[in-house]
C-alpha positions in Angstrom: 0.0 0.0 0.0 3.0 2.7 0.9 3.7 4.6 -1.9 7.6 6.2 -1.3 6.2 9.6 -2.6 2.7 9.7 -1.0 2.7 12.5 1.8 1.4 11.5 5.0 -0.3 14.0 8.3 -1.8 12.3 10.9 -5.6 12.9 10.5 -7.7 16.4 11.7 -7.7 16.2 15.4 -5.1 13.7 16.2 -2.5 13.5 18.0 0.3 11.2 18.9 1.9 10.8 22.2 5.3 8.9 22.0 7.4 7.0 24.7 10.5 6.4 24.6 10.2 3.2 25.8 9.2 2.0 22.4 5.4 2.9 23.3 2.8 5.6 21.7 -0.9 6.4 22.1 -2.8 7.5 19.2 -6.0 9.9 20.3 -8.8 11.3 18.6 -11.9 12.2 20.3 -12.8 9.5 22.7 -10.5 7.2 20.1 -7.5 5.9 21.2 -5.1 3.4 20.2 -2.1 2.2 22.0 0.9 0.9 19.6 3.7 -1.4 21.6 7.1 -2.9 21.0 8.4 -0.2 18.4 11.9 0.1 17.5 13.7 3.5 16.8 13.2 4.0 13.3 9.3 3.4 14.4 9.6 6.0 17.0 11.1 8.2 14.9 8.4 8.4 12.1 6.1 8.7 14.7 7.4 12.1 15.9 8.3 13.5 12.5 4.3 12.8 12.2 3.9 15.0 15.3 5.7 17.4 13.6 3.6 17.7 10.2 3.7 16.2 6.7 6.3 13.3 5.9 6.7 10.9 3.1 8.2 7.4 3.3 11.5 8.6 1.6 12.0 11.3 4.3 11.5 8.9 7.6 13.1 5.6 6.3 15.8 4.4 4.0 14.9 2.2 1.2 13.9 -1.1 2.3 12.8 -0.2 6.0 10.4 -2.4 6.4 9.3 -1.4 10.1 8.7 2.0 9.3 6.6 1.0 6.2 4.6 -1.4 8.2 3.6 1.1 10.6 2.6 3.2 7.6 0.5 1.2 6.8 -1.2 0.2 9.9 -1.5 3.8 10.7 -3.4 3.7 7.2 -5.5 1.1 7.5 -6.1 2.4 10.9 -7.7 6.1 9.4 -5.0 7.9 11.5 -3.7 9.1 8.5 -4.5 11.6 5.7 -2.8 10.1 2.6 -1.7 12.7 -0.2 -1.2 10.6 -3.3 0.9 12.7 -6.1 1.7 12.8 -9.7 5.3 14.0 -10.1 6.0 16.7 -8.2 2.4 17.6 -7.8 -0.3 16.7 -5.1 -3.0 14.7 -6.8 -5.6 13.4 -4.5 -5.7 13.5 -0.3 -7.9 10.8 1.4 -8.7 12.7 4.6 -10.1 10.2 7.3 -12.4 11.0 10.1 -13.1 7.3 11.0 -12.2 3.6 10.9 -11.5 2.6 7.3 -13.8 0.0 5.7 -11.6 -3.4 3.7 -10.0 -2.1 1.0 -11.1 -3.9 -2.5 -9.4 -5.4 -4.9 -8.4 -3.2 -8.1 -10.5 -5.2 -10.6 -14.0 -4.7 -8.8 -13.4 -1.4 -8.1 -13.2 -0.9 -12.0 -16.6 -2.0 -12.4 -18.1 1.1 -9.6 -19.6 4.5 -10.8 -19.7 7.2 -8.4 -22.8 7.0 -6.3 -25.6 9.9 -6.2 -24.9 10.5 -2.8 -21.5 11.5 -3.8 -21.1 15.0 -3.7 -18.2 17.6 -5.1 -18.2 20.8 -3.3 -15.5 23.7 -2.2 -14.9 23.6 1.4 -12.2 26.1 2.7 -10.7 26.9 -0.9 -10.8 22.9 -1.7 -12.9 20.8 -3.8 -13.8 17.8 -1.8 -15.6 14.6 -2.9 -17.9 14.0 0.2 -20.5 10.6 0.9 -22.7 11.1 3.8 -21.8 7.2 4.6 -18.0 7.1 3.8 -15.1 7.3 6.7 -13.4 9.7 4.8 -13.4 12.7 2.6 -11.3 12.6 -0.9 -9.6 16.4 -1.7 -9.2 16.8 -5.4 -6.1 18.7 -5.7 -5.9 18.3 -9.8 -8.0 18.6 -12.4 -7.0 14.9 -13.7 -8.0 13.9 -10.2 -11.6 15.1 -10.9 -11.8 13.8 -14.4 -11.5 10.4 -12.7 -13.8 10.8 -10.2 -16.0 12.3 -12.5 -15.4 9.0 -15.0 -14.9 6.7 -11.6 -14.4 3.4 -14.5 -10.9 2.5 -15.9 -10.6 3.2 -19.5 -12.0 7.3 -18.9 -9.8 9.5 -20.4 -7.3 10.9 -18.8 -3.4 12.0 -19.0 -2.3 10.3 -15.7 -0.8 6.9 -15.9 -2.7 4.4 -15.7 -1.5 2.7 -12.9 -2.3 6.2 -11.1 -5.9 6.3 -12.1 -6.6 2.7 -11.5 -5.0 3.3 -8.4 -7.7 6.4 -7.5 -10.3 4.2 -8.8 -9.7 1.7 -6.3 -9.5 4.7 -3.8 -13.0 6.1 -4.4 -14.1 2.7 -4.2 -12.2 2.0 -0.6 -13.8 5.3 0.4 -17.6 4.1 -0.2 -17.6 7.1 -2.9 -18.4 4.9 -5.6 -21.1 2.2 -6.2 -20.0 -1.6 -7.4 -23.6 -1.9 -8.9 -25.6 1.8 -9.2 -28.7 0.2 -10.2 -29.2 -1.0 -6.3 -29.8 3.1 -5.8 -32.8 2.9 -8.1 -33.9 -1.2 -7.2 -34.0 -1.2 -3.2 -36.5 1.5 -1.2 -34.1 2.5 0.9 -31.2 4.1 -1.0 -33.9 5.4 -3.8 -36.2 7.0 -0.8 -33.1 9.0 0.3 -32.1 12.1 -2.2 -28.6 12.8 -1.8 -29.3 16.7 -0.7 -31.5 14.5 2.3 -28.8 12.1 3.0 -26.2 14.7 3.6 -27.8 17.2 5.4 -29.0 14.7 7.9 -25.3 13.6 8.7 -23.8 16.8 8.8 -26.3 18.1 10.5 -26.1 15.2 14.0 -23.4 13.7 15.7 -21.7 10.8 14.6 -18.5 9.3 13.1 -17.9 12.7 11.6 -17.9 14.6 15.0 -15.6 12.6 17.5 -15.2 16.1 19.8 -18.2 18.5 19.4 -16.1 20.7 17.7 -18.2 22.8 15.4 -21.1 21.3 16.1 -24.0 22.6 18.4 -23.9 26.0 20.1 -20.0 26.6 20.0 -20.8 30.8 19.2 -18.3 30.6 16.6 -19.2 34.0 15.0 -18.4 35.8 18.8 -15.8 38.2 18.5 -16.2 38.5 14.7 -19.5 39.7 14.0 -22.3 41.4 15.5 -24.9 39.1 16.7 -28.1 39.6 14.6 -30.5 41.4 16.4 -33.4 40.1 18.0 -36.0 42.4 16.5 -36.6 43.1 12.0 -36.6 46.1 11.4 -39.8 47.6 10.8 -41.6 46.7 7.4 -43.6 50.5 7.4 -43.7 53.8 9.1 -47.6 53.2 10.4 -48.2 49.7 11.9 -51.3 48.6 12.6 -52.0 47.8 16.4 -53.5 44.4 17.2 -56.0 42.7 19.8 -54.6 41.6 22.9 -56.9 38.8 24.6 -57.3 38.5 28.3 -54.6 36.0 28.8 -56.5 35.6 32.9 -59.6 34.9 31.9 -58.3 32.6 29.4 -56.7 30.5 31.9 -59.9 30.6 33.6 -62.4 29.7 31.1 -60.3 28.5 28.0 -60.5 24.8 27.3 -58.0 22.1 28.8 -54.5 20.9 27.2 -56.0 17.9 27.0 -58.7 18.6 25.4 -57.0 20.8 22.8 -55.0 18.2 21.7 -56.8 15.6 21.1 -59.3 17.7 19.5 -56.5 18.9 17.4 -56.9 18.5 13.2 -56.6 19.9 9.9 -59.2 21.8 8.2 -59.1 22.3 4.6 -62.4 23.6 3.7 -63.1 27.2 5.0 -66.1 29.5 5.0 -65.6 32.6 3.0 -69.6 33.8 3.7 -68.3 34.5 7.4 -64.3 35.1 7.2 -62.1 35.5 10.3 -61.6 38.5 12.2 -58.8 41.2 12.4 -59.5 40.3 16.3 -59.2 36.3 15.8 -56.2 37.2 14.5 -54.8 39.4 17.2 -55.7 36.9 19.7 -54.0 34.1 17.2 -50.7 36.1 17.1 -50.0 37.5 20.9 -51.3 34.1 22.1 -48.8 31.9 19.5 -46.0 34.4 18.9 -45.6 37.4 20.8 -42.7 38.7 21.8 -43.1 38.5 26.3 -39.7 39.9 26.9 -36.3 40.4 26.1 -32.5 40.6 27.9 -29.1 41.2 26.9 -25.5 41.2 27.9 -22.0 40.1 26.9 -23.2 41.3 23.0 -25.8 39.2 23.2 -30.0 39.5 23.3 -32.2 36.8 24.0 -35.9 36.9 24.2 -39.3 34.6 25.0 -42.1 34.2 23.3 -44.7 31.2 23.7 -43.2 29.0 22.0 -39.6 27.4 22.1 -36.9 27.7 20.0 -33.1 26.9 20.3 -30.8 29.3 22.5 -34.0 31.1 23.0 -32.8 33.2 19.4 -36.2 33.5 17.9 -35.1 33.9 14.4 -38.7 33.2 13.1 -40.9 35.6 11.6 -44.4 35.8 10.2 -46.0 37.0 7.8 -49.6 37.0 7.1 -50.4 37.3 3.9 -54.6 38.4 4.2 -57.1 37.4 1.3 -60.4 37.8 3.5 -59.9 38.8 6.7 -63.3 40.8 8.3 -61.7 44.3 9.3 -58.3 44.1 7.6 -57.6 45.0 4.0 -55.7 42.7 1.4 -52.6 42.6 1.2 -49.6 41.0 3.0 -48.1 42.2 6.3 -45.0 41.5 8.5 -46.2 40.7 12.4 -44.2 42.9 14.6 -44.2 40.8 17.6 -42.4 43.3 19.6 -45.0 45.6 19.3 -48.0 43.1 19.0 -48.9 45.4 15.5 -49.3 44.4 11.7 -46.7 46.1 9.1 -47.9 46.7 5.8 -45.7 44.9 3.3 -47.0 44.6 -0.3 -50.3 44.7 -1.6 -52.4 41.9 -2.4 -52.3 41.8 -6.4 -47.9 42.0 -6.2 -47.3 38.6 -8.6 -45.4 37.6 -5.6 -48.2 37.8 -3.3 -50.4 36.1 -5.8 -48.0 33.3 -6.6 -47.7 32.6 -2.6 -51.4 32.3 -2.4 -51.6 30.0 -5.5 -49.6 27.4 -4.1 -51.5 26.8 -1.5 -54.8 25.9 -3.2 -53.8 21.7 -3.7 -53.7 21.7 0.1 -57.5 23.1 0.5 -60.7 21.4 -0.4 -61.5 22.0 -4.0 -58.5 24.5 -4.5 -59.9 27.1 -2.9 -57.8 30.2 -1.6 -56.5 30.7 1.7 -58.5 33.5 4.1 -55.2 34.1 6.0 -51.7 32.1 5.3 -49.1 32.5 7.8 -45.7 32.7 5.6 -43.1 31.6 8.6 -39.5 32.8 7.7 -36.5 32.5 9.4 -33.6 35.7 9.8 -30.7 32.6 9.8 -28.4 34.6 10.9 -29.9 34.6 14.5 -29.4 31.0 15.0 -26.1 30.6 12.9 -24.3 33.2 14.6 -24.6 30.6 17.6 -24.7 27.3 16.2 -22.8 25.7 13.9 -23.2 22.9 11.5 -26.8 22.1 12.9 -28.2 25.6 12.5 -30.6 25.0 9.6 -31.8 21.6 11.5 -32.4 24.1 14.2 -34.5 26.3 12.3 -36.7 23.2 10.8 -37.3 22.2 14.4 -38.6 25.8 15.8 -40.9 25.7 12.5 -42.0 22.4 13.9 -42.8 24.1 17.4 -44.2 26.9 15.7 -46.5 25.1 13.3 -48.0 22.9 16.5 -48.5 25.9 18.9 -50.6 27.4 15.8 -52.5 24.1 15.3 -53.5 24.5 19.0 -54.6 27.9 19.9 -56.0 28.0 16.4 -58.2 25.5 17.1 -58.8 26.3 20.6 -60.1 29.5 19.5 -62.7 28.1 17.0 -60.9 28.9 13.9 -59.4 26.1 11.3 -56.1 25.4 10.8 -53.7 23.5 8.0 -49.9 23.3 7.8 -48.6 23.5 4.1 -45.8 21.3 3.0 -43.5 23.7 1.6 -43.1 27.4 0.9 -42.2 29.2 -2.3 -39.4 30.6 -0.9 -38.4 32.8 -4.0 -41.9 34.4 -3.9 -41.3 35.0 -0.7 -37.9 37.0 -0.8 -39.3 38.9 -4.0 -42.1 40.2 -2.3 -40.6 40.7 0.9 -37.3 42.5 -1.2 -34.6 40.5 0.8 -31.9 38.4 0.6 -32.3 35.1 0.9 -29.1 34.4 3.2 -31.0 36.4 5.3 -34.3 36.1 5.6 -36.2 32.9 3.7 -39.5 31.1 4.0 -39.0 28.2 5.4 -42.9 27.1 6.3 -46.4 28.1 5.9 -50.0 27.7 7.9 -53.5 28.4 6.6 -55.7 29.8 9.0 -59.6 30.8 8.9 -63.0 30.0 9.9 -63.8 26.6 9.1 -66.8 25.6 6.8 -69.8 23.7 8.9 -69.8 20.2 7.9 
């Protein structure tokens, strides 16, 4: 397997501790490995490792079998990132970040395509070759490293040797990058339920083989020190908002019905009655009782606030934005809800395109395509939650629009009124009409709210 001119680094986030007693521990994470009974030339690989990048040729003489060995336990291992070149320049790295799987033999490999979970992207000025599954990620350094990738069968064309290319071949196949037979992704449920944009954000997004310290991942407040947190409150949408109906919150916990009973007498209405649409008041009470803003702190260059609902770090980077077609008291059009100030903002009028096209989309989800009385656009300011979290900050934001959605459901149908979560948001209608940037602000769900038709 040792190549005298590969370049060898001991993986990201390892270290090596050496003895001199012919003894070292390799860590990573909660990993550890102990390696006994080494001689000198062993030990002293082991320390040029510690040191940074090595080949073969600059730790051993020519026929050292010891320190080759090692190599190539340390290989076989994952302790080590493996930079395979082509002359004087870097080809390929293989950069692992857990145990290795058994290498194949060079004539199956052959046979493999790359697999559509495979993904190419730039990462810190690289382009890496990434599987949700794999142990490892595969650095293309070349452009006649990505040719073969790209080809992934012997006989694409390409001006490296073609021992070099079978050799990546067999690497990409080693790595779990490539497929032995591609038609299983289309035959079996399983890898044809999974899309590869679904596959990859759920692993990058939990823990796993990929995270051995936490590093990056989770609440780290990477962006402290660097950038201004976003604040907690949008700036207003209008110069004259429109104040809403606060509800007696004490006599609601007097009178209003049970938990319980909300609940389980919880559903989704699809059919609404336009001959009596909901109030401008139903939807006050809907709004401070759902998503009000109760209060907020700050310190150490950072605000936090509550509102009725949850939501990671207590950031709130949720918005929402009715969008009226027949509300009784309230003309057309679509609004931002200030929930600082319990009070409608005026966004865009109701016959935009925008607007329209947002309304439109919801019609498969209502009995006989009928238009929405209210839709709830929820968006999310990202920049809230990612200035805190890292790597699972969109997850985040998915699981507050969960919360969201549900608290909705409930005091929606606790007050009388019907409510339906839509599947998906057109998120480019929704930037258009809202005239932001996407990176920060998008729509990321959407209710329909009104008074249900009597069955």
């Amino acid at each position: 397997m040792t190549d005298r001119s590969d370049r060898y680094t001991l993986r990201p986030a390892a270290t090596c501790i050496v003895v001199p007693t012919g003894q070292a521990v390799l860590l990573a994470g909660p990993r550890r490995e102990k390696l006994t009974g080494l001689s000198a030339s062993q030990l002293h690989a082991l320390r040029m490792l510690n040191s940074g990048t090595v080949t073969t040729a600059d730790i051993s003489t020519a026929g050292d079998s010891a320190v080759t060995a090692l190599i190539d336990q340390l290989v076989i291992g994952g302790w080590l990132s493996v930079t395979v070149r082509w002359g004087s320049e870097d080809l390929y790295t293989i950069r692992p970040f857990a145990t290795p799987r058994a290498r194949p033999d060079a004539v199956s490999a052959a046979s493999g395509e790359l697999s559509k979970f495979t993904v190419l992207h730039r990462e810190q000025g690289e382009m890496m070759l990434e599987h949700p599954q794999s142990w490892c990620d595969i650095v293309l350094h070349h452009p006649e490293a990505l040719i073969v990738a790209c080809g992934s069968r012997s006989g694409t064309k390409t001006d490296l040797p073609s021992e070099l290319a079978a050799r990546m071949i067999t690497d990409l196949a080693w790595a779990g990058h490539t497929t032995a037979d591609p038609t299983i992704e289309q035959r079996e449920f399983g890898p044809r339920s999974w899309s590869a944009p679904d596959l990859w954000f759920h692993r990058r997004s939990t823990a796993g083989d990929r995270v051995l310290t936490g590093e990056h991942l989770g609440p780290t407040k990477w962006a402290k020190g660097q950038f201004p947190q976003p604040p907690a409150r949008k700036a207003p949408c209008s110069a004259d908002p429109i104040p809403l109906f606060a509800p007696d919150l004490e006599r609601l916990r007097a009178t209003g019905p049970s938990v319980t009973m909300v609940i389980e007498d919880r559903y989704s209405c699809r059919d609404f009655d336009d001959a009596r649409p909901m109030s401008r008041d139903e939807l006050g009470e809907l709004l401070y009782r759902s998503a009000r803003t109760r209060s907020s702190r700050t310190g150490d260059g950072e605000e936090l606030v509550s509102r009725p609902y949850p939501s990671g770090g207590s950031l709130y980077e949720l918005e929402l934005y009715p969008v009226v077609r027949q509300v009784d008291g309230l003309a057309a059009g679509m609004y931002h809800y200030d929930s600082f100030d319990h009070a409608l903002c005026r966004v865009v009028d109701e016959d935009h395109p925008a607007v329209q096209q947002l309304l439109r989309m919801t019609s498969a989800t209502l009995t006989n395509a009928q238009l929405p009385q209210l839709m709830l656009v929820i968006a999310a300011r990202p920049g809230r939650i990612m200035w805190t979290y890292e790597h699972i900050s969109y997850s985040v934001i998915l699981k507050d629009v969960g919360v969201l959605t549900q608290t909705l459901y409930l005091v929606a149908n606790a007050m009388g009124l019907g409510a339906v979560a839509h599947g998906f948001v057109d998120t480019a209608a929704f930037t258009e009409a809202v005239q932001v940037d996407e990176l920060e602000e998008c729509g990321v769900g959407c209710m329909i709210i009104g008074s249900p038709a009597t069955t």
